[in-house]
C-alpha positions in Angstrom: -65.3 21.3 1.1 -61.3 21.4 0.0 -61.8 18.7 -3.1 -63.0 19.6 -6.3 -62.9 17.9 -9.2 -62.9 18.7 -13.1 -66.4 20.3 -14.5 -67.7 21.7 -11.5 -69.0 24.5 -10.8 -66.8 26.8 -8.5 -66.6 30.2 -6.6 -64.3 32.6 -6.8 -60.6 31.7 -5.8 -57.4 29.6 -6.3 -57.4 26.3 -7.2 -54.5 23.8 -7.4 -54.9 20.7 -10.0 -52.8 18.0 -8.1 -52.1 15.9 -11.0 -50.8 18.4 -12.9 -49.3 20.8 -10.6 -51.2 23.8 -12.3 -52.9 26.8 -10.8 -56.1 27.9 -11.6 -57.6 31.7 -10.9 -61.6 31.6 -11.1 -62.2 35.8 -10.8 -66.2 34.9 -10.9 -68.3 31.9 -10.2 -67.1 29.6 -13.1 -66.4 25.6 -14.4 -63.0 24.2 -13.5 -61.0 22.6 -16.7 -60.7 19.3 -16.7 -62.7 15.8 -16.7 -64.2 14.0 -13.6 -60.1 12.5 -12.8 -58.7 15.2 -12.4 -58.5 16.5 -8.5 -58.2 20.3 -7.4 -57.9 22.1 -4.0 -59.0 25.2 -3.4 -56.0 27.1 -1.8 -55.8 31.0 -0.3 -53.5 33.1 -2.3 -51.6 34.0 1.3 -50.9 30.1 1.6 -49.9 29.6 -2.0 -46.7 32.3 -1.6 -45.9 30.7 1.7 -45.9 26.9 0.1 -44.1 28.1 -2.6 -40.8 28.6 -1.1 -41.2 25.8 0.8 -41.8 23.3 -2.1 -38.7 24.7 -3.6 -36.5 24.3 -0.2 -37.8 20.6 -0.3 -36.7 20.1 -4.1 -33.2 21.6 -3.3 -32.5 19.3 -0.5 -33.5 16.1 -1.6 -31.9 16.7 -5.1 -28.9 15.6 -4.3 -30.4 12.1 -2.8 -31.9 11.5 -6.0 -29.3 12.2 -8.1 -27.5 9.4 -6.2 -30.5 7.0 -6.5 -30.3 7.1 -10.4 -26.6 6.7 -10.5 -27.1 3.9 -8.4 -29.7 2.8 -10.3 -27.6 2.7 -13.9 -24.8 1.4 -11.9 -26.4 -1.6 -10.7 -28.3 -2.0 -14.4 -24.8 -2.0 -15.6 -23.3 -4.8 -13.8 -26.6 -7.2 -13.6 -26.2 -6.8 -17.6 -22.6 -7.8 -17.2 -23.0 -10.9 -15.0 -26.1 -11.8 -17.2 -23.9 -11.3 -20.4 -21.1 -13.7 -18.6 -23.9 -16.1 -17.2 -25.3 -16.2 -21.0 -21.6 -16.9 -22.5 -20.9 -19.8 -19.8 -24.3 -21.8 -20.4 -24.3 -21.5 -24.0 -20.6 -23.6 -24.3 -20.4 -22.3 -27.5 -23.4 -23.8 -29.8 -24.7 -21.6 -32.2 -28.1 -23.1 -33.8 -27.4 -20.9 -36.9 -24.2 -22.9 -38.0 -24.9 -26.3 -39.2 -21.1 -27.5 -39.2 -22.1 -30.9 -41.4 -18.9 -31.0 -42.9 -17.4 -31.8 -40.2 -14.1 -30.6 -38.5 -11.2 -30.5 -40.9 -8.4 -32.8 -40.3 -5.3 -31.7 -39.8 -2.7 -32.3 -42.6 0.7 -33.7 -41.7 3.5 -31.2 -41.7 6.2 -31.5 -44.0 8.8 -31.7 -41.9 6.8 -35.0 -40.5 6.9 -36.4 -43.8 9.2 -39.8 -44.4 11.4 -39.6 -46.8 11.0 -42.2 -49.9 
């Protein structure tokens, strides 16, 4: 059996939680930490040290791709925002529910120089 799960009872060795990441070390027969949800693996101390560099190779190689996936990411947030902001401004055609405007428009006066002469 390779699965264990939170509360029970285990023999001595390693035990990885996969949820978490964490390691557990049982030295004598003992209960794993945890509830029922959480999911362990017993793993050989010979195994762990070979995984580990090889779980950090993996992180350093595909750090790069997802740097470029969250850039990407904002980027494209940033423009839908944009055209959505434009869209909004074009459909509205200016009417703002707040402003009543039951005055009316003012007229405009005539200009002076317009004015007739008596």
């Amino acid at each position: 059996m390779l699965k264990y799960r939170g509360g029970e009872s285990v023999g001595k060795g390693t035990y990885w939680n996969l949820s978490s990441g964490r390691r557990t070390d049982v030295a004598n027969e003992d209960m794993l930490p945890g509830d029922k949800k959480s999911t362990f693996i017993r793993v050989p101390s010979s195994l762990m040290m070979i995984l580990g560099p090889i779980l950090g190779l993996l992180y350093v190689i595909f750090l790069p791709f997802v740097a470029i996936a969250i850039m990407a990411t904002l980027l494209g947030k940033k423009i839908m925002e944009g055209i959505f902001h434009l869209v909004r401004n074009f459909v509205s055609f200016g009417w703002r529910p707040t402003e009543a405007y039951l005055g009316g428009k003012k007229k405009e006066g005539k200009k002076k120089d317009d004015q007739k002469p008596d």
